[in-house]
C-alpha positions as CSV (number, residue, x, y, z in Angstrom):
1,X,12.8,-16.3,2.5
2,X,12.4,-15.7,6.0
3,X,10.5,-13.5,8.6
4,X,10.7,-13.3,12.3
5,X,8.6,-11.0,14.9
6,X,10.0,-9.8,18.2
7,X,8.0,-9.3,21.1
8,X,8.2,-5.6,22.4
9,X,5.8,-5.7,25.5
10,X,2.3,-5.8,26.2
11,X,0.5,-6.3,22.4
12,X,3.2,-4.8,20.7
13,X,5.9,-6.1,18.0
14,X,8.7,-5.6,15.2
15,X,8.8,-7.7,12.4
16,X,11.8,-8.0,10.0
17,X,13.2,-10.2,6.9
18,X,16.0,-10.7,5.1
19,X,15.5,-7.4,3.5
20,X,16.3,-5.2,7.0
21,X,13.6,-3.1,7.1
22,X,11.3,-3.2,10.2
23,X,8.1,-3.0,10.5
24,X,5.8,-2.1,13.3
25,X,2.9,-4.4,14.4
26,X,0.1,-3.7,17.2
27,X,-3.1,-3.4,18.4
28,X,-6.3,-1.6,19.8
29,X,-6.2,-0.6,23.1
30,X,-9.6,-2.8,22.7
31,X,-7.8,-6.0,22.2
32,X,-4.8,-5.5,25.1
33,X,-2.4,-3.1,23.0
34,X,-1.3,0.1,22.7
35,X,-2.3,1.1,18.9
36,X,1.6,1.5,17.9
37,X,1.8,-0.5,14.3
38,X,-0.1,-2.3,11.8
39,X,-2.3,-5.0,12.1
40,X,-1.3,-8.6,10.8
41,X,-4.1,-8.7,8.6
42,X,-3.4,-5.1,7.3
43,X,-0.1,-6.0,6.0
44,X,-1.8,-8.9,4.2
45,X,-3.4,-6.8,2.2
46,X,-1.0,-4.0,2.0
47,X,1.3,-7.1,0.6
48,X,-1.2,-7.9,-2.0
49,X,-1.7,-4.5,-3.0
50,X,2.0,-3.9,-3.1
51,X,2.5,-7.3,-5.1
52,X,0.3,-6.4,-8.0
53,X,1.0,-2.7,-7.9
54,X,4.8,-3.3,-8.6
55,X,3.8,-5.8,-11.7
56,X,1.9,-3.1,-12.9
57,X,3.8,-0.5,-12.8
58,X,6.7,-2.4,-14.5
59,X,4.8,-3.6,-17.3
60,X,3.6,-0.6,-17.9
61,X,6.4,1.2,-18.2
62,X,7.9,-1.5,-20.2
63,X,4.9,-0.6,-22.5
64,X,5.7,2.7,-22.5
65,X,2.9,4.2,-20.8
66,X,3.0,7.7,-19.7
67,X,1.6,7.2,-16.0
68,X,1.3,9.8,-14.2
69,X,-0.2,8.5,-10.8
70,X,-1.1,5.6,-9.7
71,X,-2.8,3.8,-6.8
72,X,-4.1,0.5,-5.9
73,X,-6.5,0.1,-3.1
74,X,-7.8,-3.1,-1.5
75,X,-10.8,-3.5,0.2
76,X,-11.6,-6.7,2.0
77,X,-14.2,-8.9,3.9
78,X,-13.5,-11.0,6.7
79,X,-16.0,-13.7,8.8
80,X,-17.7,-13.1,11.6
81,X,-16.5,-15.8,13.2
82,X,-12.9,-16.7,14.5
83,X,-10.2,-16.8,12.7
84,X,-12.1,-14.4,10.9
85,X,-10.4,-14.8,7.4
86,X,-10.7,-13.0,4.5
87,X,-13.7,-13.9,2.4
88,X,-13.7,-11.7,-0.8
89,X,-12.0,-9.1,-2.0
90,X,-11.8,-6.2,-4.6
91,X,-8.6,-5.2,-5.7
92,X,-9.2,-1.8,-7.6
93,X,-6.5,-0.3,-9.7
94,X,-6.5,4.0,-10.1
95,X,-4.3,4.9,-13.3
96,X,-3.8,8.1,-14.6
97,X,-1.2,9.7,-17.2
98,X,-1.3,10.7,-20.6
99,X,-2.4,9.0,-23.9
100,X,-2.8,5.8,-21.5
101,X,-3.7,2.9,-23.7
102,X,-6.8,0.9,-22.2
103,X,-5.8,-2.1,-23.5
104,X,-2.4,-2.2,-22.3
105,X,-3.7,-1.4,-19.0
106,X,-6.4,-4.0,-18.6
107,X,-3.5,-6.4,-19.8
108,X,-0.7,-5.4,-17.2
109,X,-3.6,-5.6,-14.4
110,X,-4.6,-9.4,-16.0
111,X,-0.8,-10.3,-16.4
112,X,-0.2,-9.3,-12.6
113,X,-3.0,-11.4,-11.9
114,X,-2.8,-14.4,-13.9
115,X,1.1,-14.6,-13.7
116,X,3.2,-12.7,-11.9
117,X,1.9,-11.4,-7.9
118,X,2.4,-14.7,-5.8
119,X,1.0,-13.1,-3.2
120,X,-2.8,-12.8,-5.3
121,X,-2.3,-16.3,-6.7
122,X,-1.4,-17.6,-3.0
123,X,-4.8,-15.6,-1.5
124,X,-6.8,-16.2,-4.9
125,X,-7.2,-20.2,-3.5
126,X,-8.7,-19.0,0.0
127,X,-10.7,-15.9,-0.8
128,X,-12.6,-14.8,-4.4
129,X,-11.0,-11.5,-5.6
130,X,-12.9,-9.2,-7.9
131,X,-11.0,-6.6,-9.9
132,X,-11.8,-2.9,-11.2
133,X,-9.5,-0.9,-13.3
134,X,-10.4,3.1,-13.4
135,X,-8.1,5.1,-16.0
136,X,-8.3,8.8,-15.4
């Protein structure tokens, strides 16, 4: 797998992999930039959300759960000081649908988690991450 960045002028950038897609990074006009993408440390946890959120989904479905909706949000702390890291975060995981078994969905959120997302198993060793499932 590889990733490269290029440079688009003043604090502005386009990221792309393997996969094609692009992806639009930036800044505040705070920090030097013009506020025209996403921050690096947004699509961290936009990756981490999306990791898990895909695992859950499919196992899930392969469970035959009628979901209806479904969401998974991630909120995060970072130091004070630089590099300002993440610190802790909680992962919380919105599931509605019909006749939703609790059981299989406390399992596909601990399956994602203890097996499957690299990308929480990969930030699980720098930062503590707390789950919470709601099932609507």
């Amino acid at each position: 797998m590889e990733a490269q960045v290029t440079w688009n002028g003043r604090l502005s950038f386009s990221g792309t992999s393997g996969s094609g897609f692009i992806v639009p990074l930036g800044t505040s006009p705070e920090f030097g930039g013009d506020d025209d993408g996403f921050r690096p440390m947004e699509l961290i946890l936009i990756a981490l959300a999306g990791c898990t959120a895909m695992d859950v989904i499919s196992i899930l479905q392969k469970k035959r759960q009628d979901v209806s909706s479904f969401e998974v949000k991630v909120n995060a702390d970072r130091s004070s000081e630089h590099p300002k890291v993440f610190t802790y975060s909680v992962i919380e995981y919105i599931v509605s649908g019909n006749n939703l078994e609790s059981e299989a969905v406390h399992r596909a959120v601990e399956l994602s988690e203890i097996k499957y997302c690299p990308a929480q198993a990969m930030l699980s060793k720098a930062m503590g991450i707390e789950r919470k499932i709601t099932i609507i």
